[in-house]
Backbone bond lengths (Angstrom), bond angles and torsions (degrees), N, CA, C in turn:
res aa  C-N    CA-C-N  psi(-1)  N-CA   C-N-CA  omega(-1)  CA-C   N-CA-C  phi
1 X - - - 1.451 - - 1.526 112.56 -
2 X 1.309 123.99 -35.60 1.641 128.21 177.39 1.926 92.38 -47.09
3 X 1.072 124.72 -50.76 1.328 107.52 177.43 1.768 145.43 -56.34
4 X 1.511 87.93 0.31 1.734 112.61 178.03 1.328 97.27 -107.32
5 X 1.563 107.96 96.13 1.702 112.58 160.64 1.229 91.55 -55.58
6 X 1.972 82.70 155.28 1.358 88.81 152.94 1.991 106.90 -166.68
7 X 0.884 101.81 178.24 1.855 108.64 -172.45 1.849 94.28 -78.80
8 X 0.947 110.76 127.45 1.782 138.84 170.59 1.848 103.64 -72.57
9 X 1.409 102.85 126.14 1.270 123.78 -169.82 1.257 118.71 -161.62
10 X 1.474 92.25 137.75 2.086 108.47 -167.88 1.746 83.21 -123.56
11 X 1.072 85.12 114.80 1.598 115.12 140.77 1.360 127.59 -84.37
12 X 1.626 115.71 133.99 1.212 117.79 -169.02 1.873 84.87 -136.21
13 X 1.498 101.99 175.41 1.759 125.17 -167.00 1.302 96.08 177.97
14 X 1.618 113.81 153.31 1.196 120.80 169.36 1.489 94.89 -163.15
15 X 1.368 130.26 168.72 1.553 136.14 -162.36 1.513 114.34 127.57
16 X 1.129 108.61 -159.57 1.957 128.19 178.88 1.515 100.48 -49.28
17 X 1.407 111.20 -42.45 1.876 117.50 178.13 1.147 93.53 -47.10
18 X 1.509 146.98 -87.26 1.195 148.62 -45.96 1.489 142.76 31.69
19 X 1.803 114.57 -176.51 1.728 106.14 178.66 1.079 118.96 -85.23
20 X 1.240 117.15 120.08 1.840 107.49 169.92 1.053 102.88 -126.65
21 X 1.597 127.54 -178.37 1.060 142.87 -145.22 1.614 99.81 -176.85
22 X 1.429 123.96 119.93 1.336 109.04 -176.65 2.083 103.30 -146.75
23 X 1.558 125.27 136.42 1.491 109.69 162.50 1.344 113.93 -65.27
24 X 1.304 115.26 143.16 1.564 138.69 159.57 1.012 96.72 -131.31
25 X 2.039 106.37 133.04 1.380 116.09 137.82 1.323 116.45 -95.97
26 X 1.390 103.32 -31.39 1.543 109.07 -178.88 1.751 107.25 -51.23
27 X 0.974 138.58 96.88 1.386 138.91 170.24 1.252 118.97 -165.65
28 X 1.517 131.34 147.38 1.544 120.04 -152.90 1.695 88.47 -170.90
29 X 1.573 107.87 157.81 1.406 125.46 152.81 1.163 106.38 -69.23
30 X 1.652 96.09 149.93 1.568 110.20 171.36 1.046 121.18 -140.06
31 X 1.536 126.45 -11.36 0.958 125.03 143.34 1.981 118.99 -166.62
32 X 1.193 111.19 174.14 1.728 94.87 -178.16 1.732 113.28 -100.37
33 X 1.527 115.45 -16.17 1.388 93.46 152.03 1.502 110.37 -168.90
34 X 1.850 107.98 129.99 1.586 96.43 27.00 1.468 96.34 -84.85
35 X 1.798 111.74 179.44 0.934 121.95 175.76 1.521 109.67 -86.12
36 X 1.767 107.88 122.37 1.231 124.02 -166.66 2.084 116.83 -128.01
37 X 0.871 96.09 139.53 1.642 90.82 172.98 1.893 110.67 -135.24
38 X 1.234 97.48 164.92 1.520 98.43 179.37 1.603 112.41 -116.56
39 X 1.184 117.91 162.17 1.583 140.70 173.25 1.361 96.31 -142.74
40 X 1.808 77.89 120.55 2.133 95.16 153.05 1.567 87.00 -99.96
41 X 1.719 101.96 157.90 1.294 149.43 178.80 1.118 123.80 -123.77
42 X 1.244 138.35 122.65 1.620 124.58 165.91 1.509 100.43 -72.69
43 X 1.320 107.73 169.01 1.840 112.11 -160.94 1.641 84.68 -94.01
44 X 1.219 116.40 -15.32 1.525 109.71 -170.39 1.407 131.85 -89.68
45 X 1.376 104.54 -10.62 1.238 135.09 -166.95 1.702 109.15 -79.35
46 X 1.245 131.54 107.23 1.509 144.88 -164.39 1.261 103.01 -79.04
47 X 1.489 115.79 32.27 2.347 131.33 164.30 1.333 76.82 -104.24
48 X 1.241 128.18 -51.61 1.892 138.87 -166.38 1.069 106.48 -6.66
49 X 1.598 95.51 -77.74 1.691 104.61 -163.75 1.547 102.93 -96.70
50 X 1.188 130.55 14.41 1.317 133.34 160.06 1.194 121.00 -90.28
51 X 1.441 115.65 -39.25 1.792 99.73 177.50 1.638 107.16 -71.43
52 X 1.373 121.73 -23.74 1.356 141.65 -153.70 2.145 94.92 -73.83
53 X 1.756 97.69 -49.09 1.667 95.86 163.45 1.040 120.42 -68.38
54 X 1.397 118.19 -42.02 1.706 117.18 -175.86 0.916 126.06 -78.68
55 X 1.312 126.05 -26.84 1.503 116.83 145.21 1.570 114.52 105.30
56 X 1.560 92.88 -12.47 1.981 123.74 -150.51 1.540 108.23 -135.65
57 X 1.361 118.27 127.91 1.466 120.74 -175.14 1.616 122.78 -156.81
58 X 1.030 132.11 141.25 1.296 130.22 -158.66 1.651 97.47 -131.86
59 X 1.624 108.54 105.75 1.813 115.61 177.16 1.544 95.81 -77.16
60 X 1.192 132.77 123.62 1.617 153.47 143.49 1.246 110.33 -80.94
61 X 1.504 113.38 115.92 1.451 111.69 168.44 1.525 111.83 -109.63
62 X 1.363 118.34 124.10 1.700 129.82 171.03 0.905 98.14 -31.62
63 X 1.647 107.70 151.72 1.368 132.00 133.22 1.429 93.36 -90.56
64 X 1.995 86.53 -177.71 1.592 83.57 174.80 1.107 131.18 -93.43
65 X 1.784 114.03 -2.75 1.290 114.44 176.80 1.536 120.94 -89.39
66 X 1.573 117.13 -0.47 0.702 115.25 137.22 1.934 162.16 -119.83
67 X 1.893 88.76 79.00 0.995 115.33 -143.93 2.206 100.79 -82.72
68 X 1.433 83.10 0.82 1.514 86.21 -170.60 1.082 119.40 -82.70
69 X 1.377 107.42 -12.61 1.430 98.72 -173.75 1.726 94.83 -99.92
70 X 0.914 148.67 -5.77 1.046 131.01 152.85 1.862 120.42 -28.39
71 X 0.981 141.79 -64.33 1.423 154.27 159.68 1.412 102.04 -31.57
72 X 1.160 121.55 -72.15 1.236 120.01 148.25 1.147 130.88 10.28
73 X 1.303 112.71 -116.87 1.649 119.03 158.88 1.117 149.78 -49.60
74 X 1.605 90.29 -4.38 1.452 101.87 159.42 1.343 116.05 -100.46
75 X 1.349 123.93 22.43 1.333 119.53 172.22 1.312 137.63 89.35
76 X 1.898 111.52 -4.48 1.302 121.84 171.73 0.710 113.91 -89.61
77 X 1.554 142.59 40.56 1.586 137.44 142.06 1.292 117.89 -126.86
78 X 1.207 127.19 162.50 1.357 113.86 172.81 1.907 120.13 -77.10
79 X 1.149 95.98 -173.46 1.403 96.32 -166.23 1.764 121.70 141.80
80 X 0.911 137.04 172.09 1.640 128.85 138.87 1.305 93.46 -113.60
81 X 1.200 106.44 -164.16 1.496 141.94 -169.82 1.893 115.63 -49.73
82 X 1.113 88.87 -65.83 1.475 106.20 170.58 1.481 123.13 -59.66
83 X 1.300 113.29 -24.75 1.513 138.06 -178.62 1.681 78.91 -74.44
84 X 1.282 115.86 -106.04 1.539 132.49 -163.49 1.772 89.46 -31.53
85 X 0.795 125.01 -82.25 1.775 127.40 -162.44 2.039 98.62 -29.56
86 X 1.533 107.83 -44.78 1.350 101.57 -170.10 1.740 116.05 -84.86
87 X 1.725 109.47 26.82 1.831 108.90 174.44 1.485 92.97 -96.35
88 X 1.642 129.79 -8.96 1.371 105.77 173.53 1.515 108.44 -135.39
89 X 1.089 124.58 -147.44 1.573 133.73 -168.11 2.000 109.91 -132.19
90 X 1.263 98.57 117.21 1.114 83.02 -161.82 1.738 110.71 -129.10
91 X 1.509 125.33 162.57 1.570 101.30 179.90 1.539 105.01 -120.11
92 X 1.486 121.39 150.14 1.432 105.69 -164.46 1.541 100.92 -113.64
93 X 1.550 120.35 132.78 1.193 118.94 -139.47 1.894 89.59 -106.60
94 X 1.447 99.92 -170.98 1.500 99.37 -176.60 1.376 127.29 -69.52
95 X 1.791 104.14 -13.07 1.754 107.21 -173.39 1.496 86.39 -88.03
96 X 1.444 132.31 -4.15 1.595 100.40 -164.46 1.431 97.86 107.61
97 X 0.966 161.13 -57.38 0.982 147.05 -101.04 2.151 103.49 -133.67
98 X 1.125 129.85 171.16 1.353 102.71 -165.06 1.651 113.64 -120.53
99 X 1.136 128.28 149.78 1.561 120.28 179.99 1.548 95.31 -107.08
100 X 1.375 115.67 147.51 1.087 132.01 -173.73 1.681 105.82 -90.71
101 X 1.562 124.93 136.49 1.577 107.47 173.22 1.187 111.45 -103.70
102 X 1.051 103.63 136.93 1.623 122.31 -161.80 1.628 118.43 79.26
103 X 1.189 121.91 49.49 1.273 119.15 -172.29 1.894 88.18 -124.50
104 X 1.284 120.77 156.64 1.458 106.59 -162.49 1.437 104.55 -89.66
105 X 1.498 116.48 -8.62 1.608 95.67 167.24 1.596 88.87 -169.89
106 X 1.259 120.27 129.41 1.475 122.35 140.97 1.171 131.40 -101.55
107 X 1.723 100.62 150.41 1.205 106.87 -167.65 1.630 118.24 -111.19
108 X 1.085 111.37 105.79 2.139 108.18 -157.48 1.702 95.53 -79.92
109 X 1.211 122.68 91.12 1.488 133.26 161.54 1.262 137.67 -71.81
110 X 1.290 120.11 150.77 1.694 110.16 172.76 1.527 101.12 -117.34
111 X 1.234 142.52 124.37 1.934 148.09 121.18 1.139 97.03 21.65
112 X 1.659 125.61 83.19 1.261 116.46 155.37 1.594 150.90 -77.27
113 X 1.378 94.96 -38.38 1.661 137.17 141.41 1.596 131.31 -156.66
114 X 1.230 90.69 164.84 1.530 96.21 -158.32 1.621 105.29 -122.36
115 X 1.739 129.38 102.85 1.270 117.97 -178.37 1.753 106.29 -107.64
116 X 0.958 107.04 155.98 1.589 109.11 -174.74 1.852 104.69 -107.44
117 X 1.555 126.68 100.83 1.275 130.63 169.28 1.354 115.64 -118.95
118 X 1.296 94.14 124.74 1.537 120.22 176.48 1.990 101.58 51.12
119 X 1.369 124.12 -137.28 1.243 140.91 145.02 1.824 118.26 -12.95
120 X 1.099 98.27 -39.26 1.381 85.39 -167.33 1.494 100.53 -132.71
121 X 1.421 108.99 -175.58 1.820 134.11 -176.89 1.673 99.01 -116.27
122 X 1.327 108.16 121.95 1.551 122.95 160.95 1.527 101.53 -83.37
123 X 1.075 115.63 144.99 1.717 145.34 173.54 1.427 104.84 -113.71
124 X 1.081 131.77 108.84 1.748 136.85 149.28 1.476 79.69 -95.58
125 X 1.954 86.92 113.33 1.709 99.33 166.82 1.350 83.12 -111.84
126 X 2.098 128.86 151.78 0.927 107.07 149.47 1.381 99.75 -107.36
127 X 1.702 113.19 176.59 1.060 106.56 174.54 1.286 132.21 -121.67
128 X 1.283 117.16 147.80 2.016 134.85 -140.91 1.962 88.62 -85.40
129 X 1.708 118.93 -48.13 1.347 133.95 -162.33 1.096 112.69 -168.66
130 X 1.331 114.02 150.58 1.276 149.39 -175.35 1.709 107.47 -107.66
131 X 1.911 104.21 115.95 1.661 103.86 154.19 1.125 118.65 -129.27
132 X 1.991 114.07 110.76 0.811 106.71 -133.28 2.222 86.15 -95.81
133 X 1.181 119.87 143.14 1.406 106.59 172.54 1.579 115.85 -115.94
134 X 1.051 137.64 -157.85 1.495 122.52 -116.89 2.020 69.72 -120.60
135 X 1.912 97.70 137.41 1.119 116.31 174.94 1.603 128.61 -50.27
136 X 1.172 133.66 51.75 1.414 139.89 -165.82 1.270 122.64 -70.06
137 X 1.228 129.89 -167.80 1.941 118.10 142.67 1.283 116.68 -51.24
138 X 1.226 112.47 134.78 1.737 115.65 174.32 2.403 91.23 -90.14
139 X 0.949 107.52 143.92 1.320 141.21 145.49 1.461 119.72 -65.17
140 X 1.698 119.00 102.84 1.538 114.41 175.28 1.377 105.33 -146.09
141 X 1.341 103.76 145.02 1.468 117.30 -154.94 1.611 86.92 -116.29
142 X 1.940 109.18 129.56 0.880 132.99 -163.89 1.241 116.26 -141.36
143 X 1.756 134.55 148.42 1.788 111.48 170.35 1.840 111.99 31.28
144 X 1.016 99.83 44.05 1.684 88.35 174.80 1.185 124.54 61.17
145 X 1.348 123.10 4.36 1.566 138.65 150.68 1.577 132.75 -103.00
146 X 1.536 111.20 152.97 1.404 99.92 166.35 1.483 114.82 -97.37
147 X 1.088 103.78 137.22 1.364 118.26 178.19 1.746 115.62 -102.96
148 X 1.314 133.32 144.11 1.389 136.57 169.35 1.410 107.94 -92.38
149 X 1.187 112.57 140.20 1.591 129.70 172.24 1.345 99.51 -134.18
150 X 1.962 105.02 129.92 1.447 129.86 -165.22 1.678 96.25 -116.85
151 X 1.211 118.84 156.90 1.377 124.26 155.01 1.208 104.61 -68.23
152 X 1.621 113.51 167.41 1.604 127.65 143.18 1.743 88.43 98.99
């Protein structure tokens, strides 16, 4: 799988779960309408059974400068929740759930269905809105690196 780039993404939720905040690369369109996207999950991962209550989720896609919080949200530093949520600036949208500023586009979703394969939890989030932010380097994680992607 290190050989499937892919675009770097923090997921955020907040509700009856609680706040989490988690990296996904695994995430993709699925279709334009409605307009839907997916999240893999590890089943182990304590967003699991939180996005699963909340019902509510907001896809953030990196730039590349902000490539730090990737580590972050994925759990290689210490911290809880509130710790990691306070390395950036963030706006909290109407599902609950948080848009990242400066992230090149969030996507404010609702829990559309939920299938359980192998290791992990699929998310059909669809999505409620689009914020779209300012066209920068995208951030993509490749061979076990991040890589920058420029226009032009």
């Amino acid at each position: 799988m290190a050989r499937l780039g892919a675009a770097v993404n923090i997921i955020t939720t907040d509700g009856p779960g609680g706040k989490r905040g988690f990296t996904a690369s695994a995430v993709c369109s699925v279709t334009d309408s409605p307009p839907t996207l997916l999240v893999c999950l590890n089943r182990s991962s304590d967003s699991n059974e939180a996005l699963k209550l909340n019902q509510a989720a907001c896809v953030n896609v990196l730039a590349a400068p902000q490539q730090h919080l990737s580590p972050i949200f994925a759990g290689m530093g210490e911290g809880d929740y509130e710790a990691r949520f306070g390395n950036a600036q963030w706006t909290t949208l109407p599902n609950g759930a948080y848009a990242l500023h400066g992230a090149l586009v969030s996507f404010e979703c609702r829990v559309a269905q939920v299938s359980e394969v192998g290791t992990h939890t699929v998310f059909f989030l669809e999505v409620q809105s689009v914020h779209a932010g300012d066209p920068g380097e995208a951030l993509v994680y490749f061979a076990r690196k991040y890589h920058t992607l420029t226009l032009g």
